[in-house]
Biopython code that builds the backbone (N, CA, C, O; Angstrom):
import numpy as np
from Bio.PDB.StructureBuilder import StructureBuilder

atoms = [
    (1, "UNK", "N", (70.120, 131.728, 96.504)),
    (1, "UNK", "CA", (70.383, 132.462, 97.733)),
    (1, "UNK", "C", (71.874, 132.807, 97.775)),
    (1, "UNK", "O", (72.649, 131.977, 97.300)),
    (2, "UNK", "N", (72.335, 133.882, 98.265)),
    (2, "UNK", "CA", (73.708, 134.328, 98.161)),
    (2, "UNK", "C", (74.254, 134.307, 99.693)),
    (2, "UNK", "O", (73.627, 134.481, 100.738)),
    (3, "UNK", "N", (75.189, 134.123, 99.546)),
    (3, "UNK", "CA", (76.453, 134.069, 100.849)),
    (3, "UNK", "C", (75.964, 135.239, 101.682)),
    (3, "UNK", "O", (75.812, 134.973, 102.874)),
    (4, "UNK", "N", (75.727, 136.297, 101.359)),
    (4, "UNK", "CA", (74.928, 137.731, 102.445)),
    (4, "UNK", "C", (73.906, 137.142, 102.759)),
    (4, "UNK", "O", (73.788, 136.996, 103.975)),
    (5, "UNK", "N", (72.993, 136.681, 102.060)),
    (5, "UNK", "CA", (71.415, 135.927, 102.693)),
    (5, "UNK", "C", (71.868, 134.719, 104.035)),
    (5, "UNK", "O", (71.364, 134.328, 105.088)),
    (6, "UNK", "N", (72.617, 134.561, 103.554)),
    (6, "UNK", "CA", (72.912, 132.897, 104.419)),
    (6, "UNK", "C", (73.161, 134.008, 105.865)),
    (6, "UNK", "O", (72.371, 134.014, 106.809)),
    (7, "UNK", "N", (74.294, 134.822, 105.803)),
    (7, "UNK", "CA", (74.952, 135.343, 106.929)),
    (7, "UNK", "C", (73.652, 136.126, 107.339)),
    (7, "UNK", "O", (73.301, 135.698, 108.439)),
    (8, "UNK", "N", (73.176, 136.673, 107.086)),
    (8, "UNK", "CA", (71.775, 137.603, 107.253)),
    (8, "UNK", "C", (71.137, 136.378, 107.707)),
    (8, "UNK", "O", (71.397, 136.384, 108.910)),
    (9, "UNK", "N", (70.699, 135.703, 107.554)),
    (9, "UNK", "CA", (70.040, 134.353, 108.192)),
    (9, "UNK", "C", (70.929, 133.883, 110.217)),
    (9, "UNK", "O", (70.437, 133.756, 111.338)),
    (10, "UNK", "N", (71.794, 133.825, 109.875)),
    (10, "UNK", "CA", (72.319, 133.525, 110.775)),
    (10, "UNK", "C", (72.534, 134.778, 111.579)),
    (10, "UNK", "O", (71.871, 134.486, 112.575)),
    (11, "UNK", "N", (72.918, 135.731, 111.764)),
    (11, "UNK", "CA", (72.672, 136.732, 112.479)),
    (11, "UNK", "C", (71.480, 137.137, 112.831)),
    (11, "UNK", "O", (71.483, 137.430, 114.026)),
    (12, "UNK", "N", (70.134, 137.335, 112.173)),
    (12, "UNK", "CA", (68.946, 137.243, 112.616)),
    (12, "UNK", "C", (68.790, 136.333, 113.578)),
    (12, "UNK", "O", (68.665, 136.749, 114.730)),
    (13, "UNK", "N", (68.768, 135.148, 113.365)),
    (13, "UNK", "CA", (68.507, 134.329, 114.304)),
    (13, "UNK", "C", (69.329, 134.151, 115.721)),
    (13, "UNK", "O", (68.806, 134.019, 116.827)),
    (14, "UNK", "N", (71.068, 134.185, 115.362)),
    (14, "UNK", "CA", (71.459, 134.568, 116.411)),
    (14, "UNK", "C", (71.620, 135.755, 117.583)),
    (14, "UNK", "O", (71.780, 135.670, 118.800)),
    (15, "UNK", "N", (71.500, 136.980, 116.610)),
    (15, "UNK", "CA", (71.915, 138.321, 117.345)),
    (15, "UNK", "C", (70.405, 138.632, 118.121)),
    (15, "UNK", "O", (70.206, 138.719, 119.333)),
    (16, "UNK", "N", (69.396, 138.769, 116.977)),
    (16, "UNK", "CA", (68.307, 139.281, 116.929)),
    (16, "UNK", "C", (67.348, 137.936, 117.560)),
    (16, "UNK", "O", (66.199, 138.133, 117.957)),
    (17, "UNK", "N", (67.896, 136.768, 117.584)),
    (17, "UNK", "CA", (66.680, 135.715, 117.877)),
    (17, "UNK", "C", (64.845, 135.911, 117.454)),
    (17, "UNK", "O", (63.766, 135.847, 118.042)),
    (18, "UNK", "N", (65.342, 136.167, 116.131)),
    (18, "UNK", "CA", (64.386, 136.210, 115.241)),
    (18, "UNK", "C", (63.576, 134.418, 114.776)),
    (18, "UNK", "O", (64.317, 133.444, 114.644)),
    (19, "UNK", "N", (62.387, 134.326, 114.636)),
    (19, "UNK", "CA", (62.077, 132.913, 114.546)),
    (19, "UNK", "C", (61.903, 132.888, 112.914)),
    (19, "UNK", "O", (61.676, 133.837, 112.163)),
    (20, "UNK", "N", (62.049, 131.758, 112.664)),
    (20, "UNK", "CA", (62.318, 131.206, 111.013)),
    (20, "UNK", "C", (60.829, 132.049, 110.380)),
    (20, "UNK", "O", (61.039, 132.874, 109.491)),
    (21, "UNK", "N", (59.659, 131.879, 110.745)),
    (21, "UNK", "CA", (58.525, 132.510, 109.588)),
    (21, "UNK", "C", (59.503, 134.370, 109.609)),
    (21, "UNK", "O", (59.751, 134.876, 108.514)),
    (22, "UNK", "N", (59.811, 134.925, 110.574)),
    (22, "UNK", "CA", (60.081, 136.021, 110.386)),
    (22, "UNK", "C", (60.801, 136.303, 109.726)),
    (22, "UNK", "O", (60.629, 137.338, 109.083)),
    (23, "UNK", "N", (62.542, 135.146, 109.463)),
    (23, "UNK", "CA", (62.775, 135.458, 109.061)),
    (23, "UNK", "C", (62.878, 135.385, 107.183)),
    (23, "UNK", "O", (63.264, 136.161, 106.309)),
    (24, "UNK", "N", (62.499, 134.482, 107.205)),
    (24, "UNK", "CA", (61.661, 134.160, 106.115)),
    (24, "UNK", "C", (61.114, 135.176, 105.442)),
    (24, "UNK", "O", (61.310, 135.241, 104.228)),
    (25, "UNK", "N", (60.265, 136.237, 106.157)),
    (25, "UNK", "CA", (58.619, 136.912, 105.576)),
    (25, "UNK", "C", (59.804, 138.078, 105.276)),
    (25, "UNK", "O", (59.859, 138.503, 104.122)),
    (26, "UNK", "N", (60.696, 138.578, 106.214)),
    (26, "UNK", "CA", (61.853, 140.053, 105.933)),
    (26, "UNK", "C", (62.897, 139.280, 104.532)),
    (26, "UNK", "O", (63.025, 139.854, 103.451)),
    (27, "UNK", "N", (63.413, 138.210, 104.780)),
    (27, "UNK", "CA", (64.346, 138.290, 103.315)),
    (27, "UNK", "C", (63.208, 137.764, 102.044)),
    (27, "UNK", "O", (63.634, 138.059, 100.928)),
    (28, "UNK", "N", (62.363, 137.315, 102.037)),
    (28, "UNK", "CA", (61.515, 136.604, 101.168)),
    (28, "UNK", "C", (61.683, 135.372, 100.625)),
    (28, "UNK", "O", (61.077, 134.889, 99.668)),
    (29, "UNK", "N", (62.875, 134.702, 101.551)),
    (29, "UNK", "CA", (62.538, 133.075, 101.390)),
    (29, "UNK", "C", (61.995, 132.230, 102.152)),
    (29, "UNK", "O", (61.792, 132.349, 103.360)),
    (30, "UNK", "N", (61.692, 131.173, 101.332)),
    (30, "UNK", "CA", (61.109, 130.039, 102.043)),
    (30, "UNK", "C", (61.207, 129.754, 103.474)),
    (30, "UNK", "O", (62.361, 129.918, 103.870)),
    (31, "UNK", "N", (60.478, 129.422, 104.286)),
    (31, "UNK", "CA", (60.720, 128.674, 105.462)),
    (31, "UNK", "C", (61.940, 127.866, 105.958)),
    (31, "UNK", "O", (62.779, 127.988, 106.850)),
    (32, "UNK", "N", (61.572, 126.710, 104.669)),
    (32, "UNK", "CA", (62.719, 125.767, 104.457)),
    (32, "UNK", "C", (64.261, 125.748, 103.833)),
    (32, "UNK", "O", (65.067, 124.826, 103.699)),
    (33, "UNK", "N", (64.311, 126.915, 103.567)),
    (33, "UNK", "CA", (65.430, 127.601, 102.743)),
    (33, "UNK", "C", (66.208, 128.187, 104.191)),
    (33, "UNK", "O", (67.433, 128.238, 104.297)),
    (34, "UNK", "N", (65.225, 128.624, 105.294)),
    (34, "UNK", "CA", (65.651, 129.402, 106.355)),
    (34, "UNK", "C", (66.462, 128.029, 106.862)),
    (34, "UNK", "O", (67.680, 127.857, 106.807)),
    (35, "UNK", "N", (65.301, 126.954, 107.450)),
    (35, "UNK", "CA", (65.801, 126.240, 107.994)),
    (35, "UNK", "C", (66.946, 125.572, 107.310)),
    (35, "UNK", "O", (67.933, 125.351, 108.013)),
    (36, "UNK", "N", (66.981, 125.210, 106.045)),
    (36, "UNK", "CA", (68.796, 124.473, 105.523)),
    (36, "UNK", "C", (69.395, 125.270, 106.398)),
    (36, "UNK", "O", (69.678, 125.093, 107.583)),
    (37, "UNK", "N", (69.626, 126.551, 105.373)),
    (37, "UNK", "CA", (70.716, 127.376, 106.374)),
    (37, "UNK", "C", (71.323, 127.307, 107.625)),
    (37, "UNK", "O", (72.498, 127.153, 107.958)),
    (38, "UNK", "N", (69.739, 127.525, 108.589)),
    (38, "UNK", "CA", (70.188, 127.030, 109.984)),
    (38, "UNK", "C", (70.784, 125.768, 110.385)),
    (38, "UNK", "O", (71.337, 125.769, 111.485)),
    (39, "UNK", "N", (70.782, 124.743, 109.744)),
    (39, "UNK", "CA", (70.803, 123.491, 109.358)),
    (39, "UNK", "C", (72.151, 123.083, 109.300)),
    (39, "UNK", "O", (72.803, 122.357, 110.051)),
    (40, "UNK", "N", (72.433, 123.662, 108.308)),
    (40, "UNK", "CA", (73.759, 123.536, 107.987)),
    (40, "UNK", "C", (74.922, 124.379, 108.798)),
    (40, "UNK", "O", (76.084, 124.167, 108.452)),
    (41, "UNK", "N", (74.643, 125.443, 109.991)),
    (41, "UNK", "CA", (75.294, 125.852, 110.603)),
    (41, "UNK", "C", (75.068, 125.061, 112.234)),
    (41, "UNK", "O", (75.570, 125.416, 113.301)),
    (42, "UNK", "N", (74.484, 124.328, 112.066)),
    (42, "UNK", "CA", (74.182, 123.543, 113.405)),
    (42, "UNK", "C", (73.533, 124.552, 114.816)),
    (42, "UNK", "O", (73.815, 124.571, 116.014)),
    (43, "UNK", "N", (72.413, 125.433, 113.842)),
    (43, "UNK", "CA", (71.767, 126.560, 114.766)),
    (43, "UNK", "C", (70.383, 126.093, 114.721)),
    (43, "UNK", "O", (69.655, 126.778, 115.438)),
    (44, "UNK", "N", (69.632, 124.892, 113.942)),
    (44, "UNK", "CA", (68.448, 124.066, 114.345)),
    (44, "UNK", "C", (68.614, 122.593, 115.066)),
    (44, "UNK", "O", (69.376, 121.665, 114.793)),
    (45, "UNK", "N", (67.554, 122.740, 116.146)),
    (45, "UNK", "CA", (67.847, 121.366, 116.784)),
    (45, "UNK", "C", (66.776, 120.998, 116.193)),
    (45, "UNK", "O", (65.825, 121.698, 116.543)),
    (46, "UNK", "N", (66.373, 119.793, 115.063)),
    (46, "UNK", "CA", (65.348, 119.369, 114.652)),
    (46, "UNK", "C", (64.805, 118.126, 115.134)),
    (46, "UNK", "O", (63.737, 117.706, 114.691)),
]
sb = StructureBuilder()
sb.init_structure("model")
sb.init_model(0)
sb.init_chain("A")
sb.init_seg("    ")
for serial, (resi, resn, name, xyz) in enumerate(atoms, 1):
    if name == "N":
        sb.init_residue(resn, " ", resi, " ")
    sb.init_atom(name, np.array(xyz, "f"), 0.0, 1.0, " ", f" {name:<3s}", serial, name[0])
structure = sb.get_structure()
């Protein structure tokens, strides 16, 4: 996954409040790939 995917991750979810399968199904990763990301920016409360 590249540094644009990550930020594309995080703007979806923040700007757009897009939910993880979506955004997932538009870049074509994993679920769980979504959630690290979010994860690691402290944008999932798990």
């Amino acid at each position: 996954m590249t540094v644009e995917d990550w930020a594309e991750i995080r703007r979806l979810s923040r700007v757009e409040g897009m939910a993880i399968k979506a955004i997932a199904r538009r870049l074509g990763v994993s679920r769980n790939a979504v959630r690290r990301a979010l994860a690691r920016e402290g944008l999932l409360h798990v």
